[in-house]
Backbone atoms as SQL, in Angstrom:
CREATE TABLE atoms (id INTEGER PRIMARY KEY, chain TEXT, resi INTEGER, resn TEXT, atom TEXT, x REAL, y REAL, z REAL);
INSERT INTO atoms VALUES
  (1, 'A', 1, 'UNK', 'N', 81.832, -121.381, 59.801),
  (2, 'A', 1, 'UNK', 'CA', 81.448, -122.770, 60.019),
  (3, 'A', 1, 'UNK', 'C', 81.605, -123.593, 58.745),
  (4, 'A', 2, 'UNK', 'N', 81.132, -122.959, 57.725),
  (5, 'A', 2, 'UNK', 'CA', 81.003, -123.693, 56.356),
  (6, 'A', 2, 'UNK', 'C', 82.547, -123.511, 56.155),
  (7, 'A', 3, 'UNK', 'N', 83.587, -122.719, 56.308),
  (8, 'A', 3, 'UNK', 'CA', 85.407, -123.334, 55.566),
  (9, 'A', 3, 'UNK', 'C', 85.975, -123.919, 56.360),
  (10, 'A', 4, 'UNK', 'N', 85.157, -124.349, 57.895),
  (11, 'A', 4, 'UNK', 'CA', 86.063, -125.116, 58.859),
  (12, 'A', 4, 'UNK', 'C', 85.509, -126.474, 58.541),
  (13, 'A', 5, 'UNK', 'N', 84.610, -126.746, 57.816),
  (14, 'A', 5, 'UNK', 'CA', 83.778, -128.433, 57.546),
  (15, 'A', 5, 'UNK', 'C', 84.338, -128.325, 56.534),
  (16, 'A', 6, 'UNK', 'N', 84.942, -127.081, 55.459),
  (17, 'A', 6, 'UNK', 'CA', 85.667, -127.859, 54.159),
  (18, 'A', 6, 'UNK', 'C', 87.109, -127.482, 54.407),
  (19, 'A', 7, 'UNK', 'N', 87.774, -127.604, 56.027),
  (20, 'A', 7, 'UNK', 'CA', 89.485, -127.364, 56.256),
  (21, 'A', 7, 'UNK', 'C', 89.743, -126.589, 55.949),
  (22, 'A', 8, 'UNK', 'N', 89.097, -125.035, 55.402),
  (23, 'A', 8, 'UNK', 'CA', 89.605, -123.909, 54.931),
  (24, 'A', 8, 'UNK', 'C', 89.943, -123.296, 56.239),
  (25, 'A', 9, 'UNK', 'N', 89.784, -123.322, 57.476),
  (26, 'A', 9, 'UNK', 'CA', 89.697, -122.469, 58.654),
  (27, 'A', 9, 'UNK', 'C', 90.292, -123.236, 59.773),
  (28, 'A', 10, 'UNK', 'N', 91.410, -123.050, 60.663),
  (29, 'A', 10, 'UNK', 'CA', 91.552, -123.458, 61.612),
  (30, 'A', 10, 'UNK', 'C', 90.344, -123.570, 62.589),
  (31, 'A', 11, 'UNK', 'N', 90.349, -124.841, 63.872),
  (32, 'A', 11, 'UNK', 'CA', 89.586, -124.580, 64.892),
  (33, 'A', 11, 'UNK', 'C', 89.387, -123.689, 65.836),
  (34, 'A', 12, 'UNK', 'N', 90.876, -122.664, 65.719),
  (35, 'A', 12, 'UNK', 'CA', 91.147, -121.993, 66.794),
  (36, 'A', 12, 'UNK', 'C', 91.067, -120.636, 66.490),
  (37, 'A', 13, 'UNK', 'N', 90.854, -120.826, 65.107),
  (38, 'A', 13, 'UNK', 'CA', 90.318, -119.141, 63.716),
  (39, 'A', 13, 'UNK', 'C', 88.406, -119.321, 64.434),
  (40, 'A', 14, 'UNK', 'N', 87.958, -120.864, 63.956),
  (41, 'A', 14, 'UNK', 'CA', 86.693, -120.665, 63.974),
  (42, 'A', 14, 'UNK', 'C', 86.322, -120.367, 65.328),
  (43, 'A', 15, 'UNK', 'N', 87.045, -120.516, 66.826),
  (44, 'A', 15, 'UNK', 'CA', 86.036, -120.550, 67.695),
  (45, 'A', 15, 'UNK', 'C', 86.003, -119.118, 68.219),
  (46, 'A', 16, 'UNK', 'N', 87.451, -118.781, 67.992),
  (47, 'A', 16, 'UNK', 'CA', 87.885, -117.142, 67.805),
  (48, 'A', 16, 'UNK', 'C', 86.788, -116.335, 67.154),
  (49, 'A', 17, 'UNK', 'N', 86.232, -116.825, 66.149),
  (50, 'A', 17, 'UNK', 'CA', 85.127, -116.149, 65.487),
  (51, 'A', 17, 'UNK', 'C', 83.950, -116.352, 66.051),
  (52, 'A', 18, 'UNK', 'N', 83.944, -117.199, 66.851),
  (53, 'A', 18, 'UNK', 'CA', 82.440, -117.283, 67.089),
  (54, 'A', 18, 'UNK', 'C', 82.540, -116.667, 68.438),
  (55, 'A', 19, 'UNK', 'N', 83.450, -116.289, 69.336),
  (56, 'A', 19, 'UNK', 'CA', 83.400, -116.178, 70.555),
  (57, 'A', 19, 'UNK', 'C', 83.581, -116.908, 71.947),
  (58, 'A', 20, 'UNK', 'N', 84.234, -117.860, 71.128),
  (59, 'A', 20, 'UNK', 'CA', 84.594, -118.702, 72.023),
  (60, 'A', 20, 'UNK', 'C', 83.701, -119.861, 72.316),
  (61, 'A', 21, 'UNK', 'N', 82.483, -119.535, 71.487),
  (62, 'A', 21, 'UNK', 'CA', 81.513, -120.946, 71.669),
  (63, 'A', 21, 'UNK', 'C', 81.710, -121.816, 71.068),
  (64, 'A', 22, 'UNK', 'N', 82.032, -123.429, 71.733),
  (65, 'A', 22, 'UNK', 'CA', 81.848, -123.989, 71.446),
  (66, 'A', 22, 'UNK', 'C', 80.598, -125.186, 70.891),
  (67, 'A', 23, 'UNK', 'N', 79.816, -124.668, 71.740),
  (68, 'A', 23, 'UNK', 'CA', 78.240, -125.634, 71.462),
  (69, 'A', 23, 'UNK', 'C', 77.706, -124.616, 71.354),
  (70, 'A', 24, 'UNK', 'N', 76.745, -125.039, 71.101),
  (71, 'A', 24, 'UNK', 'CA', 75.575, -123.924, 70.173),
  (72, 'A', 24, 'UNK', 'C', 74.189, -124.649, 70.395),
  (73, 'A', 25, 'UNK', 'N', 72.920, -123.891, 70.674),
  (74, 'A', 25, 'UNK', 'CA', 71.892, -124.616, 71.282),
  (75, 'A', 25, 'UNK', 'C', 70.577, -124.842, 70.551),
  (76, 'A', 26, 'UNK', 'N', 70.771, -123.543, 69.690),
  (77, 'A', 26, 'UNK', 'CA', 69.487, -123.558, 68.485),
  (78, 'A', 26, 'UNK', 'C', 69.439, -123.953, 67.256),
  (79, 'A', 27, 'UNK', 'N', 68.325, -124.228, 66.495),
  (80, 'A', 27, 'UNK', 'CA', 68.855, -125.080, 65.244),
  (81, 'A', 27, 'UNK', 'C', 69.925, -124.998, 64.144),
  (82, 'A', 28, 'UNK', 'N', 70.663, -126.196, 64.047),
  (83, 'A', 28, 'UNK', 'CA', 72.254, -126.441, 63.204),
  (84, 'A', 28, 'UNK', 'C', 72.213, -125.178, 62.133),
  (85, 'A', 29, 'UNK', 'N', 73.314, -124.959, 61.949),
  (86, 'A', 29, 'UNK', 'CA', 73.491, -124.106, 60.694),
  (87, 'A', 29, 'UNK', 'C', 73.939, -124.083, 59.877),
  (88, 'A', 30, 'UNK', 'N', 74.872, -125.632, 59.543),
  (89, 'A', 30, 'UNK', 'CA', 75.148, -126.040, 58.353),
  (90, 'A', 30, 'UNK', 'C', 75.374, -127.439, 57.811),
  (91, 'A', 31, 'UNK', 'N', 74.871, -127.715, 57.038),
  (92, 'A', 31, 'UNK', 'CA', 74.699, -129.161, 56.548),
  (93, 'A', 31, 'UNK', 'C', 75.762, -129.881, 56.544),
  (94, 'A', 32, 'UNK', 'N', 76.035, -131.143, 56.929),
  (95, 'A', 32, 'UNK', 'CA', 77.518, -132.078, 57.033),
  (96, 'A', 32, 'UNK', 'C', 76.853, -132.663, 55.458),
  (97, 'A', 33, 'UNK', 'N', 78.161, -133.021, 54.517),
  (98, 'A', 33, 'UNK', 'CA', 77.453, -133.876, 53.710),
  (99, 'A', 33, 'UNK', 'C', 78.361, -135.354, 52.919),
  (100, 'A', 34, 'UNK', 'N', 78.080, -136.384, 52.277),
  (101, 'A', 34, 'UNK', 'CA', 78.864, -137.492, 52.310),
  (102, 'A', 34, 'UNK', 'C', 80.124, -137.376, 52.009),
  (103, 'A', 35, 'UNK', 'N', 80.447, -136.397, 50.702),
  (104, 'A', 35, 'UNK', 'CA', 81.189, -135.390, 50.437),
  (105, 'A', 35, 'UNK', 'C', 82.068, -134.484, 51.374),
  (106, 'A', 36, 'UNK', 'N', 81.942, -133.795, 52.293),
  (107, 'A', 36, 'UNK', 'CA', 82.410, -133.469, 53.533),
  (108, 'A', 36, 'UNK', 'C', 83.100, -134.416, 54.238),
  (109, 'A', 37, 'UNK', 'N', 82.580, -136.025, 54.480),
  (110, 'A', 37, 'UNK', 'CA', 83.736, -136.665, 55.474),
  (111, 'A', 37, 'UNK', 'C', 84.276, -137.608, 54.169),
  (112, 'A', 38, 'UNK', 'N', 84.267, -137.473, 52.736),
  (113, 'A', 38, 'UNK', 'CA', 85.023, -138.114, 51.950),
  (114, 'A', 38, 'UNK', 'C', 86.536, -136.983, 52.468),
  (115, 'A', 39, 'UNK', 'N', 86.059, -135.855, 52.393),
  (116, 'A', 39, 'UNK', 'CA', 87.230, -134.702, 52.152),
  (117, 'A', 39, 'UNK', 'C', 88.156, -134.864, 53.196),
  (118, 'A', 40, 'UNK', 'N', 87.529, -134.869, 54.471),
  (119, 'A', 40, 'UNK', 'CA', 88.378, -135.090, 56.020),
  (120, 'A', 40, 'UNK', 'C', 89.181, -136.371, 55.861),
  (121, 'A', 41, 'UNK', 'N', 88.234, -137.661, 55.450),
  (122, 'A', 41, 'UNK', 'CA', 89.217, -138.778, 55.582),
  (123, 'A', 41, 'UNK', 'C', 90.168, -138.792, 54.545),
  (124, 'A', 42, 'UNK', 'N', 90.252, -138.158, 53.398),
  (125, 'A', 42, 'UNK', 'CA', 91.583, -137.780, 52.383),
  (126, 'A', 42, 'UNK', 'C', 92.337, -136.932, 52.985),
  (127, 'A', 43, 'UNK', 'N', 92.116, -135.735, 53.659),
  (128, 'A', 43, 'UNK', 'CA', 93.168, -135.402, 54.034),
  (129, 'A', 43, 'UNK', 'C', 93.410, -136.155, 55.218),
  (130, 'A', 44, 'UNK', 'N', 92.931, -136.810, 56.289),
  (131, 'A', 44, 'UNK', 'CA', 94.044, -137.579, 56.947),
  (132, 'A', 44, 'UNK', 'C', 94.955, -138.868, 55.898),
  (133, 'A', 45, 'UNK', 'N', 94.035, -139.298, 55.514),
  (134, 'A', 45, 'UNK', 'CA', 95.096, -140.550, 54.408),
  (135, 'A', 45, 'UNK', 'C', 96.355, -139.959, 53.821),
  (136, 'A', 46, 'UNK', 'N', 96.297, -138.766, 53.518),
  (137, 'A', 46, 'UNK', 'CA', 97.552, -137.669, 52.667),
  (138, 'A', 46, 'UNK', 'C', 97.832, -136.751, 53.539),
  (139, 'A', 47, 'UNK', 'N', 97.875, -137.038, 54.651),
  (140, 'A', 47, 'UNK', 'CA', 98.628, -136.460, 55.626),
  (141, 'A', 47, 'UNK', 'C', 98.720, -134.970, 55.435),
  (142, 'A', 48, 'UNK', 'N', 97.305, -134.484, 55.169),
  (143, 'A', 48, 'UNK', 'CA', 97.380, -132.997, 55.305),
  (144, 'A', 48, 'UNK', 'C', 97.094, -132.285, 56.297),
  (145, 'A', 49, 'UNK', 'N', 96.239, -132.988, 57.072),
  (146, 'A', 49, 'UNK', 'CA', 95.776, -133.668, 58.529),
  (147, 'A', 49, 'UNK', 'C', 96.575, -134.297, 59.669),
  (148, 'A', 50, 'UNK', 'N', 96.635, -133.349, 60.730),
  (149, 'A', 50, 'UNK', 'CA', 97.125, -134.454, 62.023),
  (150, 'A', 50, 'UNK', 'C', 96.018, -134.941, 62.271),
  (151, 'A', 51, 'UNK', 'N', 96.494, -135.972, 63.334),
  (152, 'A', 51, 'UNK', 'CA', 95.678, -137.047, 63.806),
  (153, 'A', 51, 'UNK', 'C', 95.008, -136.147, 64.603),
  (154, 'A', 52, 'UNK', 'N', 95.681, -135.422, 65.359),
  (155, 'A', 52, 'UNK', 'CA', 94.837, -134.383, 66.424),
  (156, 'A', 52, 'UNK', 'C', 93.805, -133.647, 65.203),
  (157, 'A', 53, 'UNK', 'N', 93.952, -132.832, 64.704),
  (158, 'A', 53, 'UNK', 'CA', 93.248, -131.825, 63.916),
  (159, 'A', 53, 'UNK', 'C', 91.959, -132.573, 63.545),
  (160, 'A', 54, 'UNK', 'N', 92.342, -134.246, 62.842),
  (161, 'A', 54, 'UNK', 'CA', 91.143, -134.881, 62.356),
  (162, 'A', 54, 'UNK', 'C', 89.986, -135.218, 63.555),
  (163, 'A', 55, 'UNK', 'N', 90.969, -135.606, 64.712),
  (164, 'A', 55, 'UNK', 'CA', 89.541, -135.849, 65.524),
  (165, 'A', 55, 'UNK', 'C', 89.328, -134.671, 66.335),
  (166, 'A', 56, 'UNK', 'N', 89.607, -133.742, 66.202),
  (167, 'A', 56, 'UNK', 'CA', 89.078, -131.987, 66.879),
  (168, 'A', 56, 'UNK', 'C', 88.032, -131.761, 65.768),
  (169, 'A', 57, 'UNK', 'N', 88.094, -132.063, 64.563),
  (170, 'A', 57, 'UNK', 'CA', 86.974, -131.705, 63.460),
  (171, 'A', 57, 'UNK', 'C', 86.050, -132.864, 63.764),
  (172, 'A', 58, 'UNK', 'N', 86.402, -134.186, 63.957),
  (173, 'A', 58, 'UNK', 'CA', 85.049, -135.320, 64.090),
  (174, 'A', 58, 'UNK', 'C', 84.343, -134.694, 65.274),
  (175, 'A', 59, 'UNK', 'N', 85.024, -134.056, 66.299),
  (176, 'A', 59, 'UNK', 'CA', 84.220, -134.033, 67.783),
  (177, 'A', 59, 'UNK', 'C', 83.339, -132.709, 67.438),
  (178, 'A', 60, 'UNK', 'N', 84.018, -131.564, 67.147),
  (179, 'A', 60, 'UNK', 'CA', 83.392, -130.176, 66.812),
  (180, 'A', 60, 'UNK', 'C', 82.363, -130.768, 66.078),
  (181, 'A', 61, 'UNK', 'N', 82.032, -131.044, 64.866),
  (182, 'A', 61, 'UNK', 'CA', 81.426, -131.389, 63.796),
  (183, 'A', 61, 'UNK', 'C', 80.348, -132.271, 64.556),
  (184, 'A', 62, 'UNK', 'N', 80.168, -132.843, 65.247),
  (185, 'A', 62, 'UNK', 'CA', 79.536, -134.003, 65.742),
  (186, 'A', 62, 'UNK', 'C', 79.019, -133.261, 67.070),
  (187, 'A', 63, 'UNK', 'N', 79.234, -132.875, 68.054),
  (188, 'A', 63, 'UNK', 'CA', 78.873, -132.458, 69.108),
  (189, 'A', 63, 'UNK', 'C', 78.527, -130.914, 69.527),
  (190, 'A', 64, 'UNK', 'N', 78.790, -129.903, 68.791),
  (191, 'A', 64, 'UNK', 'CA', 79.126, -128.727, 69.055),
  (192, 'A', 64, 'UNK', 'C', 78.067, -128.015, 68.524),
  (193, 'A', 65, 'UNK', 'N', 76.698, -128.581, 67.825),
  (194, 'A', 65, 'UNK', 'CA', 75.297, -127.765, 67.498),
  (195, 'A', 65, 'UNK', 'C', 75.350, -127.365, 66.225),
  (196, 'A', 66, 'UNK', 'N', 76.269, -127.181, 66.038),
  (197, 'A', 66, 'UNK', 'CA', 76.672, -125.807, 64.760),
  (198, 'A', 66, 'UNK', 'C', 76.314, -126.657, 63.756),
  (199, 'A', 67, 'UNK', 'N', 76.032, -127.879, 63.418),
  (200, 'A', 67, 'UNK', 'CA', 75.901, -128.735, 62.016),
  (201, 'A', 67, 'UNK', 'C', 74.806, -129.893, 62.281),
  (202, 'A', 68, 'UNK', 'N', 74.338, -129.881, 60.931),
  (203, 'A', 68, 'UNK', 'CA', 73.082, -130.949, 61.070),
  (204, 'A', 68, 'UNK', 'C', 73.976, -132.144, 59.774),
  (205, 'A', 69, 'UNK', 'N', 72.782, -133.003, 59.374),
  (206, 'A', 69, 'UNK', 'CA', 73.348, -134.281, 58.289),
  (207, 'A', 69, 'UNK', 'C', 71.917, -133.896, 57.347),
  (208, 'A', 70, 'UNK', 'N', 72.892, -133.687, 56.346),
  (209, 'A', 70, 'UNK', 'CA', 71.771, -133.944, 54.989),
  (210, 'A', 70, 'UNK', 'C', 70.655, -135.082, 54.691),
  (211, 'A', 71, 'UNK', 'N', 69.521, -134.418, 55.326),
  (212, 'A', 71, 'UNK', 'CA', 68.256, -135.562, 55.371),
  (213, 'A', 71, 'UNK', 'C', 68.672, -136.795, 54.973),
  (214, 'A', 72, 'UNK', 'N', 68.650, -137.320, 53.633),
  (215, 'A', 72, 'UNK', 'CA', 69.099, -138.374, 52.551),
  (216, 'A', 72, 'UNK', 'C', 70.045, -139.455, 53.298),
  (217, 'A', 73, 'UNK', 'N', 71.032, -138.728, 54.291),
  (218, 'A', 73, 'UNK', 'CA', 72.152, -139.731, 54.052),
  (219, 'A', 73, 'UNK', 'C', 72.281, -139.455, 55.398),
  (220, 'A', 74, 'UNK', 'N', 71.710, -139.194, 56.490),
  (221, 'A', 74, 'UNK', 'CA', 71.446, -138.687, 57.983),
  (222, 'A', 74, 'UNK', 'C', 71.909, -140.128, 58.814),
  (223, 'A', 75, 'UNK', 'N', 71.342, -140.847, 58.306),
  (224, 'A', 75, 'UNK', 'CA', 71.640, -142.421, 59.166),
  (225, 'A', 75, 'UNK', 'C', 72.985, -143.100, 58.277),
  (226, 'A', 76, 'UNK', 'N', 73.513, -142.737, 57.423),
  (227, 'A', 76, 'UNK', 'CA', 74.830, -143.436, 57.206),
  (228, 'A', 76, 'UNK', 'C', 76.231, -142.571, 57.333),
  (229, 'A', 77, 'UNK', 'N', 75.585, -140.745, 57.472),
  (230, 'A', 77, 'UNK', 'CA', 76.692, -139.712, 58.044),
  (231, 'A', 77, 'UNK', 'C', 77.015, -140.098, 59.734),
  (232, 'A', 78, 'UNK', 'N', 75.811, -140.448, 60.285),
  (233, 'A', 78, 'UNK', 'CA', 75.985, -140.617, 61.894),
  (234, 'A', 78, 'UNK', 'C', 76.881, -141.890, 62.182),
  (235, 'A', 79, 'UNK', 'N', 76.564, -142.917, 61.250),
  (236, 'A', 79, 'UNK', 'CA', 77.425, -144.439, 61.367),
  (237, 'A', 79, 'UNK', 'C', 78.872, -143.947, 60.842),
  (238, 'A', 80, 'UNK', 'N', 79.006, -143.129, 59.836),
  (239, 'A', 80, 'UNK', 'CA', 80.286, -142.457, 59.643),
  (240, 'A', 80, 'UNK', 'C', 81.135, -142.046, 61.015),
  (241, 'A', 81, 'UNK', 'N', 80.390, -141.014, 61.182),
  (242, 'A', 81, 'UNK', 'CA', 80.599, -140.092, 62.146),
  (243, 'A', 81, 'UNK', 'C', 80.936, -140.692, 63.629),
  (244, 'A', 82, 'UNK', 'N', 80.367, -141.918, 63.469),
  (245, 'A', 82, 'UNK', 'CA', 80.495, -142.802, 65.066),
  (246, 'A', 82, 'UNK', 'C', 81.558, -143.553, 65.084),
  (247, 'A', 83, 'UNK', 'N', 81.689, -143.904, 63.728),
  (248, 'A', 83, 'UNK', 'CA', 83.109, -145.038, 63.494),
  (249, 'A', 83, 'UNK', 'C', 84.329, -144.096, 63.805),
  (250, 'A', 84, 'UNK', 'N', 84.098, -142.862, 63.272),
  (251, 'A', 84, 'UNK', 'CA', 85.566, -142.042, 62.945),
  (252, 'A', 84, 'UNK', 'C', 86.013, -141.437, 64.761),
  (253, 'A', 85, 'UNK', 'N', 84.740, -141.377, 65.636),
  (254, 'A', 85, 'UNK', 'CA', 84.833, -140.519, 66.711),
  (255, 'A', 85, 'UNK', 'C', 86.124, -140.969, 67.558),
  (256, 'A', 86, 'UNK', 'N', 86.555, -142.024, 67.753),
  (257, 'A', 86, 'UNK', 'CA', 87.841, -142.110, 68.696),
  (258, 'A', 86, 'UNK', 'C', 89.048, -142.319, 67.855),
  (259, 'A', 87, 'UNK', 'N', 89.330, -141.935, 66.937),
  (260, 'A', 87, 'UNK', 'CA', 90.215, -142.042, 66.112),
  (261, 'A', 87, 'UNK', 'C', 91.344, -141.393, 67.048),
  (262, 'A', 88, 'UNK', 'N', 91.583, -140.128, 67.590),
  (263, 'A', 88, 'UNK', 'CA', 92.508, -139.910, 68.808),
  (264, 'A', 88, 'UNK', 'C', 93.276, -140.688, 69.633),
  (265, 'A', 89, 'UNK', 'N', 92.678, -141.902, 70.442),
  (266, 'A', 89, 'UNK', 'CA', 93.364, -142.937, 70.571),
  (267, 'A', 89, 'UNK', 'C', 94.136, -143.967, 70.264),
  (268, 'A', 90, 'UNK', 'N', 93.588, -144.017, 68.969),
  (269, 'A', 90, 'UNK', 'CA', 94.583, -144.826, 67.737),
  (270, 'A', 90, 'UNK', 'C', 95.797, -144.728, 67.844),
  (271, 'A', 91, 'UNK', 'N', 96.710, -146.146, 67.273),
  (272, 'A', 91, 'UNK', 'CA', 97.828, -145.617, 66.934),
  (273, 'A', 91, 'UNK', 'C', 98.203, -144.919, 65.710),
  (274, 'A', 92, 'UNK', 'N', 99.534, -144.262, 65.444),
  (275, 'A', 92, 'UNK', 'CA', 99.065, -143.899, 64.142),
  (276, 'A', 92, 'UNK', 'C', 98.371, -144.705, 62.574),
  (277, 'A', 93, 'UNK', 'N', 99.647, -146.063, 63.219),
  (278, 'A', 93, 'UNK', 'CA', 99.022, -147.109, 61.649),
  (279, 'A', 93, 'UNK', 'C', 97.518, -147.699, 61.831),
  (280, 'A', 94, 'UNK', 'N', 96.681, -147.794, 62.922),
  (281, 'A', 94, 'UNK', 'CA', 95.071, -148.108, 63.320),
  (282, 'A', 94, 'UNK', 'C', 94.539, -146.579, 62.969),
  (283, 'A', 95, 'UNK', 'N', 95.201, -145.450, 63.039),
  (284, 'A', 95, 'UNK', 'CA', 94.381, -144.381, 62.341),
  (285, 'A', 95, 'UNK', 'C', 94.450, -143.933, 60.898),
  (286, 'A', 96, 'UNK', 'N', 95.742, -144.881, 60.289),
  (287, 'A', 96, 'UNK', 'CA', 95.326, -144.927, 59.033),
  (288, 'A', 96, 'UNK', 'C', 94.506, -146.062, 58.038),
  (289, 'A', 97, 'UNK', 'N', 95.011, -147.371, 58.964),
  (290, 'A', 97, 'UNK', 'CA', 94.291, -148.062, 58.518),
  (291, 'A', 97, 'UNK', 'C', 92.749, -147.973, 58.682),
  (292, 'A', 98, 'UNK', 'N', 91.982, -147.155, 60.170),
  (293, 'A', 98, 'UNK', 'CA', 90.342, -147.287, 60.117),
  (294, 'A', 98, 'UNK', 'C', 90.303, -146.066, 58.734),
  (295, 'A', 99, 'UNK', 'N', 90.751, -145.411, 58.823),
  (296, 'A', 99, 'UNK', 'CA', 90.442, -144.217, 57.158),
  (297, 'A', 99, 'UNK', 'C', 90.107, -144.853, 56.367),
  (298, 'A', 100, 'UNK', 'N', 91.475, -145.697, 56.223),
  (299, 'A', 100, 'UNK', 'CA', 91.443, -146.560, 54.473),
  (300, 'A', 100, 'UNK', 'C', 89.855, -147.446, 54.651),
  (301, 'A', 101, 'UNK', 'N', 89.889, -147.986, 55.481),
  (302, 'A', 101, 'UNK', 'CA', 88.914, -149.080, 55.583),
  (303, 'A', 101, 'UNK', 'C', 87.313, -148.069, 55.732),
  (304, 'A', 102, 'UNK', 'N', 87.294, -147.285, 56.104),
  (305, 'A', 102, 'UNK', 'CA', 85.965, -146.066, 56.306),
  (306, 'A', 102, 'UNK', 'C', 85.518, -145.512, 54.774),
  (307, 'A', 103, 'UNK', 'N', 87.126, -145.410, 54.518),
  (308, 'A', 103, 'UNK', 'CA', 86.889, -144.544, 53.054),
  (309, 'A', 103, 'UNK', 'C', 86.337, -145.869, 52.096),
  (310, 'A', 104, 'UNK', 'N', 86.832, -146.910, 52.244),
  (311, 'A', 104, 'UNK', 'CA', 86.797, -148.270, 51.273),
  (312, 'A', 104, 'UNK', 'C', 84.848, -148.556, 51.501),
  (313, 'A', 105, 'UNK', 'N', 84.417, -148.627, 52.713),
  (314, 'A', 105, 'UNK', 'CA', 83.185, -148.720, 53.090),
  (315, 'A', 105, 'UNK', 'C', 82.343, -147.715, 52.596),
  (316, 'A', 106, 'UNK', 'N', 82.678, -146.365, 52.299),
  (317, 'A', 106, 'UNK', 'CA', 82.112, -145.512, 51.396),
  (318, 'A', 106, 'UNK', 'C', 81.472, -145.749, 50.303),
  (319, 'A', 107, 'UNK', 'N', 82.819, -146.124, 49.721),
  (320, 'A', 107, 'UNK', 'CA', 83.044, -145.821, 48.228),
  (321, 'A', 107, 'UNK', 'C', 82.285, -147.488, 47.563),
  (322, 'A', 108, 'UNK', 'N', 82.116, -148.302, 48.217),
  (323, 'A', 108, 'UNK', 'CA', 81.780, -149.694, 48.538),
  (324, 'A', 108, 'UNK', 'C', 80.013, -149.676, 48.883),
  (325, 'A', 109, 'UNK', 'N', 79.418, -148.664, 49.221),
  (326, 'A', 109, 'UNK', 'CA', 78.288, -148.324, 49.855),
  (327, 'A', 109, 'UNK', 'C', 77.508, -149.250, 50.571),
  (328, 'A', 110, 'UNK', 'N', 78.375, -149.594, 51.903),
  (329, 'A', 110, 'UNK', 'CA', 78.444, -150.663, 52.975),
  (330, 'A', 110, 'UNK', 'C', 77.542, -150.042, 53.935),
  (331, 'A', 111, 'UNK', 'N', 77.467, -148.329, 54.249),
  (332, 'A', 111, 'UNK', 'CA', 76.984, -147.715, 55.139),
  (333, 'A', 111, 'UNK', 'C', 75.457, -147.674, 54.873),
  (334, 'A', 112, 'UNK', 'N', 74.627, -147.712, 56.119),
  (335, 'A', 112, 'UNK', 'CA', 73.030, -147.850, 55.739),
  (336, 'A', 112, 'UNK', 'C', 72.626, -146.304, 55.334),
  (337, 'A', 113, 'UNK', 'N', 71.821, -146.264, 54.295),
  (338, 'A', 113, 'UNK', 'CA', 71.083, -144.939, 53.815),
  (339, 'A', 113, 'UNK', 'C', 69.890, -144.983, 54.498),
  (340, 'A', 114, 'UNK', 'N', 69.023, -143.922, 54.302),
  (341, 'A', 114, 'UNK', 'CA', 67.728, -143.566, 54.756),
  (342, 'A', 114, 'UNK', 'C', 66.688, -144.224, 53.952),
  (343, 'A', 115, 'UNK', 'N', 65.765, -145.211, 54.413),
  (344, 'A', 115, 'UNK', 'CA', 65.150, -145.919, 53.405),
  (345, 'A', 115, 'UNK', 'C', 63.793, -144.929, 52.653),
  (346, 'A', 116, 'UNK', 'N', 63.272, -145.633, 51.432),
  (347, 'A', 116, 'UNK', 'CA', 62.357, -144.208, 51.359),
  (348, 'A', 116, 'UNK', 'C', 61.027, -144.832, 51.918),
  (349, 'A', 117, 'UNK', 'N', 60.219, -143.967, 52.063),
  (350, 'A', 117, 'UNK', 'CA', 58.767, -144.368, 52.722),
  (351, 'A', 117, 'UNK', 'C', 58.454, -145.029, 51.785),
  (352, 'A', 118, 'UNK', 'N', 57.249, -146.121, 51.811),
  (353, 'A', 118, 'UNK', 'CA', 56.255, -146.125, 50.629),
  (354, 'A', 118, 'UNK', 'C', 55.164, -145.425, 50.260),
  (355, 'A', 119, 'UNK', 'N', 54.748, -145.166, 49.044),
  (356, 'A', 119, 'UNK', 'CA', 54.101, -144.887, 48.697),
  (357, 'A', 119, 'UNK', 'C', 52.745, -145.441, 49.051),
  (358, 'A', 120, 'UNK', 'N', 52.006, -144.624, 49.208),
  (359, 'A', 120, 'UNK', 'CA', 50.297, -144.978, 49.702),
  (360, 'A', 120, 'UNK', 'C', 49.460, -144.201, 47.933);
């Protein structure tokens, strides 16, 4: 699970390994982190990535149990994660341009973080 969230592992290595499961029902087992969809949207921008491959990793990654979001950044991984989800339909130049513009919103820190409580 952990070299298929950092592209070390095909989808079709990981599900092979797991048995063919795709969803998974009990608690996540590995942390997504901001870092993690910096990595995915570079390799689609540098075309190390098909368009297919990138959104088979947004959907797995997002729907399939196996992964949670690092407390901290939980509400701006999911706004990530929601923007990137139909990228499949795109054409190719709307699936490079939402990257550039996702990655630009990143790096820009446009996306909402987790606010902290106050202190009592």
């Amino acid at each position: 699970l952990e070299k298929y969230l950092k592209l070390e592992l095909s989808k079709e290595y990981l599900l092979k390994s797991l048995g063919g499961k795709k969803y998974h029902n009990s608690s996540s087992l590995v942390s997504v982190t901001i870092e993690d969809l910096k990595n995915i949207i570079n390799a689609g921008l540098q075309n190390k990535i098909t368009k297919s491959d990138f959104s088979d990793w947004i959907d797995f990654v997002w729907f399939s149990g196996y992964y949670n979001y690092e407390d901290k950044d939980q509400e701006m991984i999911a706004q990530i994660m929601n923007d990137l989800e139909d990228t499949e339909q795109l054409s190719d130049s709307g699936y490079l341009d939402l990257l550039s513009r996702v990655n630009t919103d990143i790096s820009q820190n446009k996306y909402p973080k987790k606010e902290a409580l106050p202190v009592r």
